[in-house]
C-alpha positions in Angstrom: -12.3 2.8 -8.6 -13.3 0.3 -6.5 -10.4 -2.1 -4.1 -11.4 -5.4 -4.2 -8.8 -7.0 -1.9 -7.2 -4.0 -0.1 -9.7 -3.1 2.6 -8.7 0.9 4.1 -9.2 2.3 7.6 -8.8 5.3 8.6 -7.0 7.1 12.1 -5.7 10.3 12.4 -4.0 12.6 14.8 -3.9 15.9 16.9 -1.5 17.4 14.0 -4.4 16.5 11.6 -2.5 14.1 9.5 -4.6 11.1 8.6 -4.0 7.7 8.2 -5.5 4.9 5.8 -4.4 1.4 6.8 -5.0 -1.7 4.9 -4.1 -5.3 6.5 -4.6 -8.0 3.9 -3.7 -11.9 4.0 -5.5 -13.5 1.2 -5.1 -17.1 -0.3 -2.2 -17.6 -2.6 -4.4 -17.4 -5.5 -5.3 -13.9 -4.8 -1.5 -12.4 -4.1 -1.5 -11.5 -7.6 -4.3 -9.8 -7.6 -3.5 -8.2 -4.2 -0.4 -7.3 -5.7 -1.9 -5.5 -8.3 -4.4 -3.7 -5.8 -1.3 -2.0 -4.2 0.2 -0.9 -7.7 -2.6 0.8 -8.8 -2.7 2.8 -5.5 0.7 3.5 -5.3 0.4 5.1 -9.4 -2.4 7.1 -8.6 -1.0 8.7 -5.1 2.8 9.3 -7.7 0.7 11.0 -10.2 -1.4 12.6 -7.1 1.9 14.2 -6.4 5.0 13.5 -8.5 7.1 15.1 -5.9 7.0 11.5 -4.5 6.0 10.0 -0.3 8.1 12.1 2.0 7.6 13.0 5.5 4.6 15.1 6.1 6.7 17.4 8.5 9.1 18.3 5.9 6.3 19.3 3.7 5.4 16.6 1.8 1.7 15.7 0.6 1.9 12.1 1.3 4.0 9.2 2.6 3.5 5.7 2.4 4.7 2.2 4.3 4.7 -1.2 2.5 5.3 -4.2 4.5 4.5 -7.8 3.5 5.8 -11.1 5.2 6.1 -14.5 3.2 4.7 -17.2 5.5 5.9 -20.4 3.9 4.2 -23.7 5.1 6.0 -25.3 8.4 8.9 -22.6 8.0 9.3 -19.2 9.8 8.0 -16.3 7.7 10.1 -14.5 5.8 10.1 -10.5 5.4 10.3 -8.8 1.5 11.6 -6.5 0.8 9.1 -4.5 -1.7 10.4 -2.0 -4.0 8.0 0.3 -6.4 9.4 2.3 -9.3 6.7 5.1 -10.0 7.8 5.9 -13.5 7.7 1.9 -15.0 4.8 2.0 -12.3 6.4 -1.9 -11.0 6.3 -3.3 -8.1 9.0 -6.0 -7.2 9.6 -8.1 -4.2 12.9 -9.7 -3.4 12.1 -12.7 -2.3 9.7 -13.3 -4.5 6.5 -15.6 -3.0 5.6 -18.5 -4.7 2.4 -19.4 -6.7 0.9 -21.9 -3.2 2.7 -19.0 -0.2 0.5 -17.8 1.9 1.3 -13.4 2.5 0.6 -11.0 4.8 0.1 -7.5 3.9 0.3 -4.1 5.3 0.1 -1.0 3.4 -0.2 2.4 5.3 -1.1 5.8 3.2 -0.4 9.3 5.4 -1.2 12.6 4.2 -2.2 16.0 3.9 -6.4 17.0 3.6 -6.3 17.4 -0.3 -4.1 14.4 -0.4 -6.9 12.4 1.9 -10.0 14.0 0.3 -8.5 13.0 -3.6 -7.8 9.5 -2.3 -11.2 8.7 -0.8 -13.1 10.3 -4.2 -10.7 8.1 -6.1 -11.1 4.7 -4.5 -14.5 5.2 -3.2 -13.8 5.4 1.0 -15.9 6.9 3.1 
């Protein structure tokens, strides 16, 4: 499966835990889109592991971070607060931006090797 809008890179550390992290601020048009990008990642790392994101430390396979920042026109930009249910597989942001806001996103995906080597096969990362 091929991302279109989300564009990963990877880091990782002296523990061996990698990093993908994705930095996106697309015209208003595309937030949909976008939006959509970061759903179907977030369903196939929940069905990677339905145990759910957790901190690597305490054993989990994966953990995520989901930050976006509405940056209305002449105003200061205003933080959402994201929320994803993994069973209804929804994605909802309180505010919610509207159809002309520009948005930044920043999604960052942590985990174990099996977790990292499923999710580059999957979305085609080298």
């Amino acid at each position: 499966m091929n991302l279109q809008l989300l564009d990963f890179d990877c880091s990782d550390d002296a523990e061996g835990v990698v990093c993908w992290d994705a930095l996106a601020q697309p015209a208003p048009a595309f937030n949909p889109a976008l939006l959509q990008e970061v759903v179907q990642v977030l369903v196939w790392a929940h069905s990677f592991d339905t145990q759910g994101p957790g901190p690597l430390e305490n054993g989990a396979n994966w953990d995520f971070d989901l930050q976006i920042t509405l940056l209305p026109e002449g105003q200061a930009p205003q933080v959402v607060a994201p929320r994803f249910v993994p069973s209804t597989g929804q994605l909802s942001l309180m505010p919610q931006p509207q159809a002309d806001q520009h948005m930044a996103l920043s999604l960052t995906l942590s985990g174990t090797p099996a977790f990292v080597q499923a999710f580059c096969e999957q979305f085609d990362l080298a």
